[in-house]
N, C-alpha and C positions, 0 to 999 in steps of 0.2 A: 504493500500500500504506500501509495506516495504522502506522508504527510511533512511537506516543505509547507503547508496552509495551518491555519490553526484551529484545523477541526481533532475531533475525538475518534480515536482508534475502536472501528468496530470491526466484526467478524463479516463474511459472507452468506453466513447462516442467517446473522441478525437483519441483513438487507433483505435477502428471498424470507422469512418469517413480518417483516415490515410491511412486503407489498405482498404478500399473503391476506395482511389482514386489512392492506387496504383494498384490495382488490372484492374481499369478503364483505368490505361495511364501511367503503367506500362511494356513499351516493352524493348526486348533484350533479353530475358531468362534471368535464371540464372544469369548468371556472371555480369550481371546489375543490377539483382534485390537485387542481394543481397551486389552490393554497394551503390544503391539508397536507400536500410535500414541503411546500415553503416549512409551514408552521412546525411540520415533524422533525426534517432536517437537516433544518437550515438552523431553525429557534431553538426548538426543544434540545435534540439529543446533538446538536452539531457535529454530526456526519459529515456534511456538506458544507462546502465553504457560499456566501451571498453570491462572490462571482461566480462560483463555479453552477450555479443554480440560474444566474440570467443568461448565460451563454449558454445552457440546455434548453432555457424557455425560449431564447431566442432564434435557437437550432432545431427549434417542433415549431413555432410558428413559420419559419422560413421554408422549410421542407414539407409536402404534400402527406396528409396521413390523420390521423387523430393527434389532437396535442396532447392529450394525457399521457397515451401509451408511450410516445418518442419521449414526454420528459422524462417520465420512469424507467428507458432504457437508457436514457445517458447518464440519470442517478446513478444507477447500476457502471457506466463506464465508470464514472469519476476515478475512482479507486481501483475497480476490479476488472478492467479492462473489457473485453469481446465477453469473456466467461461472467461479469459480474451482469452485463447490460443482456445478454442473453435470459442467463435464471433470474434477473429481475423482472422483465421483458415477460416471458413468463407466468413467474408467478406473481404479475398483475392483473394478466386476461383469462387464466384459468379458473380461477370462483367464479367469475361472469359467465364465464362460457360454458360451463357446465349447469349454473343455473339455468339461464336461457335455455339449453337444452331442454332442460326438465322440462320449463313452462310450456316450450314448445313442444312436446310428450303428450302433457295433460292437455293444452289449447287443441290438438287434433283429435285425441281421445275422446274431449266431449264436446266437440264443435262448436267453441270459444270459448272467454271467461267471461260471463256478464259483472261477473264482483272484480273484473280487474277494474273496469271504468271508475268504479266506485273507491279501489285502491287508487286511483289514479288521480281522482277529482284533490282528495287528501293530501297526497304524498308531491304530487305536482307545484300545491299552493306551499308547501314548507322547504321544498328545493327551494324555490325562489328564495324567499328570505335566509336561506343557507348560504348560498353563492350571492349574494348581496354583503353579508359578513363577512365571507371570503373575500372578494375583491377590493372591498372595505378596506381590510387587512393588506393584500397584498400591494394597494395601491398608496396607500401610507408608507410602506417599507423600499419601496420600488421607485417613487418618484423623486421624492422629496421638494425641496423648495426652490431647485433648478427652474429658473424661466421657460428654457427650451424644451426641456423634458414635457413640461406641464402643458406647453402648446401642443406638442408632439401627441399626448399621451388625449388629451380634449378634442383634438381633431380626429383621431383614430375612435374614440368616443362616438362622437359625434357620427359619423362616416358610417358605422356601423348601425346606430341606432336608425339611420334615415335609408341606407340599402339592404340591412337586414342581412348581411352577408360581409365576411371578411374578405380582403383584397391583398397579396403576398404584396402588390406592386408599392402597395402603402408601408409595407412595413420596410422593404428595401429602400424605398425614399426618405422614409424617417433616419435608416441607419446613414444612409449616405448624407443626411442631412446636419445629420449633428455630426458624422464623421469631419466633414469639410469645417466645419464652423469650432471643433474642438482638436482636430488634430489633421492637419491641412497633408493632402495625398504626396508633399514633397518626405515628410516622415518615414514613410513608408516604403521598403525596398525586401521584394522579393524576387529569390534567383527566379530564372524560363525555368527549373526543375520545379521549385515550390510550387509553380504558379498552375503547371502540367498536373501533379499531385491532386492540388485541391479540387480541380476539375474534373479529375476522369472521379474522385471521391465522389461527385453529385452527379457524373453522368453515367457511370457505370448501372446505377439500379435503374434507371431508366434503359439502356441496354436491357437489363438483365428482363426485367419486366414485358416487352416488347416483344419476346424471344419466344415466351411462351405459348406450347402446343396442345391442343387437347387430345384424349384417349375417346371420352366417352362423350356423346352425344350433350346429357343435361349437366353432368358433372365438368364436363369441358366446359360448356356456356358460364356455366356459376365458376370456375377458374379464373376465366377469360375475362369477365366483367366483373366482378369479386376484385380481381386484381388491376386491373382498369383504375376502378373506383377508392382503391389503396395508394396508386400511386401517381392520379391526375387530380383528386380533389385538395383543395386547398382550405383552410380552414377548419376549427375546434367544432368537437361534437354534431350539435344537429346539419351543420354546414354539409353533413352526406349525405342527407335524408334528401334533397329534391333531388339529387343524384342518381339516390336510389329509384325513387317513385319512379324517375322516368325509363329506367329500364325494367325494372321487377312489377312493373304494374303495366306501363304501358306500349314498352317495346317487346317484353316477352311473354308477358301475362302471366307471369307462374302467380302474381297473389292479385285476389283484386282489391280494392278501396278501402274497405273494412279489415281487411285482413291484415293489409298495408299498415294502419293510423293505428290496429294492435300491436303489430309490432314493436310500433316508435313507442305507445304508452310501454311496454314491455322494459323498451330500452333505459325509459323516465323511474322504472319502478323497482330496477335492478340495481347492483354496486355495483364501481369501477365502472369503466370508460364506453360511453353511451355509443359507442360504434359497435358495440357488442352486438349490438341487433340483427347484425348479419347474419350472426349465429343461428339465431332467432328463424329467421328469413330463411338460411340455407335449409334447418328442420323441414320446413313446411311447404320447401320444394323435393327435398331429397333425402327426409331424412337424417340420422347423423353424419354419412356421409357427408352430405350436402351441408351440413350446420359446418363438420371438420374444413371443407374445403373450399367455403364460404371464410370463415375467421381466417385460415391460413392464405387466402390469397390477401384479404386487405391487410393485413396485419405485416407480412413478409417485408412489402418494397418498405414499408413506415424504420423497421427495423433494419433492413440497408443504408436507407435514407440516414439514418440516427446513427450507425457505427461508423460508415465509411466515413464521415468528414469528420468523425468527432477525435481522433486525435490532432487533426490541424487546427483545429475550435480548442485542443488542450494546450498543444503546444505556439500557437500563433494569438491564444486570444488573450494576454496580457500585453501585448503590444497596446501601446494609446491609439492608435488608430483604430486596430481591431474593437478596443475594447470601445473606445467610442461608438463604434457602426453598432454594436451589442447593445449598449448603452441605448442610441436612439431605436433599435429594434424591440427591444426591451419596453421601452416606453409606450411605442406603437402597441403590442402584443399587448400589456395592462389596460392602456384605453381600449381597445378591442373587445378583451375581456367583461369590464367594466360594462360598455353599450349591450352586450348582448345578456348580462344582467335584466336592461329594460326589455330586448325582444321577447326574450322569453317569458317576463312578465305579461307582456300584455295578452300572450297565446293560453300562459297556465293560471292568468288572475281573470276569473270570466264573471265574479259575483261579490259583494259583499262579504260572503263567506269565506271566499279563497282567498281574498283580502287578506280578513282578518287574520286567517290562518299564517300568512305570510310575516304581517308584522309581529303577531307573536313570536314566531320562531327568531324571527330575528332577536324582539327586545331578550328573549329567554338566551339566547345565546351571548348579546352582549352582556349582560347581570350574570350568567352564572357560566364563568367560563371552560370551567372542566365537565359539563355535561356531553354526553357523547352524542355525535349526530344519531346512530341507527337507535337508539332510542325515540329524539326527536321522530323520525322518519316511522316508527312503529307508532307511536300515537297519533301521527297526521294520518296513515294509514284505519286505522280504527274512528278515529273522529269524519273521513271522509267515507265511510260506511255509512257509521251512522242519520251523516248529513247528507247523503245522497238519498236515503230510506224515508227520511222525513220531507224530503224533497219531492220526491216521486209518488207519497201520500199526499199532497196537499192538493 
């Protein structure tokens, strides 16, 4: 383990047991999970050093894939190289994924869940106010009282809240933006070898991805587009979901509309990283098969994406220039975050109820800070039963 930083000497056990249990009682998508690594650690048990944590968040915003999963494979690099980002990698989509299975078991076995809507109505309004405390947090610790940062980070906000979708080209602007303005490109000298290096690092999975053949008729389609959809979407969390629709609904048909918006509640009502749904998805065209080859095509290029450049992100990103371009990526990737706090508000706050439900969990979160989310999440769950029951009575 490299410790030149001044983080705290852990095991490899302790990481794969870490995203075990985040991956197990890890909800909220995105913009939680990847405060609930900040806050584990980065704060608590400092594992991780603050840079070596915005140079991961900056290298899953920048690369094609879910952002959860790429941060917690480059956790995993920090220390323990290929092997640590691997069994991190891992053991953060396996709880998920084997859940989903199940649900997808039972949802076929008896031709939907009507109590999931109901789990969903609940557990949806206290995500929100969850990942609102998150970004709360993360955007406090992240920006600070930088002028530029804070334009950077309102405008990426902004941008987000009004197209409802993330934009890579924004966050490469951002970093090149404070790059020039905090550490001007004369600083900067890299050999034609470096420069070869870092490139073929982010084109090679593109290669590699591109290459791919199918064997079986349905099981090739769900390869083929599965991996597509891993390694051309840009964007945290639901950012896959119109991606999806348009082929798993409307260019192939394996689900249709209903089966479709179960799934994504599915994704909403699971831990760990809301791309999981493919899993979900692959089930109910093919089986486990199809759930395995489903998860392992989106999940692969994300995990290319996240190892092959991440030793030049190790080795090149304390440079001031590097760490600049990081720095305004960084900031872009928070406000980003932050704005889709609001979308998703507006899609899972649909009443007065969901509301309330929402700012509770917040105020309960800020007042009693060591209360565990899946706690929270099992009472929004049961209270969105109830309130759905008396709902549907009136």
């Amino acid at each position: 383990m490299n410790k030149k930083d001044n983080t705290t000497a852990y095991s490899l056990r302790d990481l794969i047991l870490y995203f075990l249990k985040l991956g197990s009682l890890g909800f909220g998508g995105p913009v939680a999970l990847t405060g609930y690594m900040h806050r584990d650690l980065v704060e608590k048990r400092k594992w991780i050093s603050e840079e070596d944590y915005r140079e991961g968040l900056a290298l899953a915003q920048l690369a094609p894939g879910p952002l959860a999963a790429q941060l917690g494979i480059y956790m995993g690099y920090v220390h323990y190289s290929v092997l640590g980002a691997t069994l991190a990698g891992l053991a953060f989509i396996l709880p998920s994924f084997l859940l989903v299975v199940l649900l997808g078991f039972i949802y076929t076995t008896w031709e939907g869940i009507p109590l999931m809507q109901s789990v969903f109505y609940g557990v949806a309004a206290a995500v929100i106010g969850i990942i609102a405390m998150s970004s709360y947090k993360l955007t406090k610790k992240s920006i600070g009282s930088d002028k530029i940062l804070i334009s950077i980070y309102l405008i990426a906000a902004t941008y987000t809240v009004w197209k409802e979708t993330e934009n890579v080209l924004l966050f490469l602007g951002a970093g090149i933006v404070y790059w020039l303005l905090k550490a001007p490109p004369q600083r900067i000298s890299f050999s034609k070898k470096q420069t070869s290096d870092v490139a073929r690092s982010f084109s090679f999975p593109l290669l590699l991805t591109a290459s791919v053949q199918h064997s079986g008729k349905t099981l090739g389609q769900i390869l083929l587009y599965f991996t597509k959809a891993g390694a051309l979407v840009f964007g945290s969390g639901l950012a896959i979901v119109p991606f999806l629709y348009g082929g798993v609904v409307k260019e192939y048909g394996w689900l249709n509309e209903q089966e479709f918006m179960d799934a994504v509640a599915v994704a909403m009502i699971t831990p760990g990283p809301v791309v999981i749904t493919v899993g979900f998805i692959g089930f109910l065209v093919a089986g486990f098969p199809g759930a395995c080859v489903a998860a392992f095509a989106t999940f692969f290029p994300s995990y290319l994406f996240t190892v092959l450049p991440a030793p030049y992100f190790r080795k090149y990103g304390k440079h001031p220039g590097i760490k600049a371009f990081v720095d305004g990526v960084t900031a872009a990737a928070v406000g980003a975050i932050s704005g889709a706090v609001i979308v998703l508000g507006k899609r899972s706050l649909t009443d007065a109820y969901t509301v309330g439900i929402a700012l509770l969990t917040a105020l309960v979160l800020w007042r009693f800070k060591k209360i565990s989310e899946p706690v929270i999440i099992l009472i929004a769950a049961l209270v969105g039963i109830l309130l759905r029951s008396v709902i549907n009575h009136q």
